[in-house]
N, C-alpha and C positions, 0 to 999 in steps of 0.2 A: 538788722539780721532778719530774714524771710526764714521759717519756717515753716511746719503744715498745724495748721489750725486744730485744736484740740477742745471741745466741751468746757472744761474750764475757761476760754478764754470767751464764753457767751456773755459773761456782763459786761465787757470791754465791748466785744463786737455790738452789744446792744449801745450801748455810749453813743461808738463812733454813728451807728444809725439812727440814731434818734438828733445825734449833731445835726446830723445833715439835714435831716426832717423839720428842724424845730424854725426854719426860714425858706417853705418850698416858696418856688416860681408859684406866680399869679396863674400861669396857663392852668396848672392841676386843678384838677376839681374837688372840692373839700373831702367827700366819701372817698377817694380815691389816697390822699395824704392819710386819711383816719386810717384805712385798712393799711398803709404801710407802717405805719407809726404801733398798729396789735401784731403785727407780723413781727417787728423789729423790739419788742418786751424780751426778757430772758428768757421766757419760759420758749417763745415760737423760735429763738436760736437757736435753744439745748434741743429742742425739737429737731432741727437741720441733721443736728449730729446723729441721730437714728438712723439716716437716709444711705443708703449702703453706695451708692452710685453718688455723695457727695466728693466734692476735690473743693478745698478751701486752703487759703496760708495767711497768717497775718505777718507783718513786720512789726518786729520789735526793738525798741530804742532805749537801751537800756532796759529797765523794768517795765515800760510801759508799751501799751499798744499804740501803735500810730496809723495804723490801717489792716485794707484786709481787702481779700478775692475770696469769691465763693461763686461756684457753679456744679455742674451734673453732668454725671455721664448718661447721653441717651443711646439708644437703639441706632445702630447700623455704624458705629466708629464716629460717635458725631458727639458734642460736649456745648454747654448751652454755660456761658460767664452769664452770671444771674447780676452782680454788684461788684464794684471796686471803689474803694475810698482810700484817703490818707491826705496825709498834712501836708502834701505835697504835688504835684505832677508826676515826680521822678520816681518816686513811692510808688501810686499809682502805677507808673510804666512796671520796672520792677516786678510787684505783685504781678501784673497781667501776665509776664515774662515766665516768671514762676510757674505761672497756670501752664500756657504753653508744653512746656516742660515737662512738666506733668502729665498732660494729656497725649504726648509723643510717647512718655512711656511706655502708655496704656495702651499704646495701638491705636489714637483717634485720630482720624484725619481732616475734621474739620471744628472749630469752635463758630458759633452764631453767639449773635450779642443783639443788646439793642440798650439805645441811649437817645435822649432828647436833644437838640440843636445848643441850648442852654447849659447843657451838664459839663465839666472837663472832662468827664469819661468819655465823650465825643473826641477830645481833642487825644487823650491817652489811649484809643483806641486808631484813629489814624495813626501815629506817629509809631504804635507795636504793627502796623503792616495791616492793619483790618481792612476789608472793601466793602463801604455803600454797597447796597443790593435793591431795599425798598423802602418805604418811610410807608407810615400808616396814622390815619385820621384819628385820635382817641376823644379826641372833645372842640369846641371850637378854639383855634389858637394853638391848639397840641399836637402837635405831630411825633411820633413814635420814627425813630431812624434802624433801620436795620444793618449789620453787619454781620460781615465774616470772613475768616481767616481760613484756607487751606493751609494745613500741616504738611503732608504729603504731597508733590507736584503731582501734576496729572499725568499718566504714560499716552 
């Protein structure tokens, strides 16, 4: 079951982030894991939930968490997916679908992403409709991939 993400569910969502954290790719540069790994603490999630412009959902299996989307709405009908996790691909797809969703609500007509060549969020981001745009240099080995999906077609 997808739902919208609630404060309470910060030590879960730190879990699943820190899961993922506890075995980065070789490319990352060590300061760069450390700062995601104080971001991903309970205390910098319960933080998220302050952010008035958040849109986040986790799935829920049963009692527990199995993943999660979180992103923001920005300036000009535009919405920025920050993370997506789960125990799965199809989870993954899902949640992003969710966001989607979500963001058509709100009147946004375009989501940006970005993901590394190595993440499945690359793979769960083509197959929800995203388009390549730009890749960017972050350290040597590392390339930052960019994406993004129009909501609205163009007139």
């Amino acid at each position: 079951m997808i739902r919208k993400a609630i404060v309470e569910d910060a030590k879960e969502i730190s879990k699943l982030m820190l899961r993922d954290l506890a075995h980065p790719h070789p490319s990352f540069p060590k300061p760069m894991i450390e700062n995601f790994r104080k971001h991903a603490r309970i205390e910098g999630i319960r933080k998220e939930f302050e952010n008035p412009n958040l849109i986040a959902f986790v799935f829920e299996k049963g009692q527990r968490i199995t993943g999660f989307v979180v992103g923001y709405k920005e300036e000009g009908k535009k919405s920025f997916l920050h993370y997506v996790t789960g125990n799965s691909k199809t989870v993954m797809v899902e949640l992003v679908k969710a966001f989607e969703k979500e963001c058509k609500s709100l009147g946004i007509k375009e989501i940006k992403t970005d993901t590394f060549e190595f993440m499945k969020s690359k793979e769960v981001f083509e197959e929800a409709g995203f388009e390549f745009f730009k890749s960017e240099t972050l350290a040597p080995n590392l390339e930052m991939l960019w994406y993004k999906k129009r909501l609205i077609p163009k007139k």
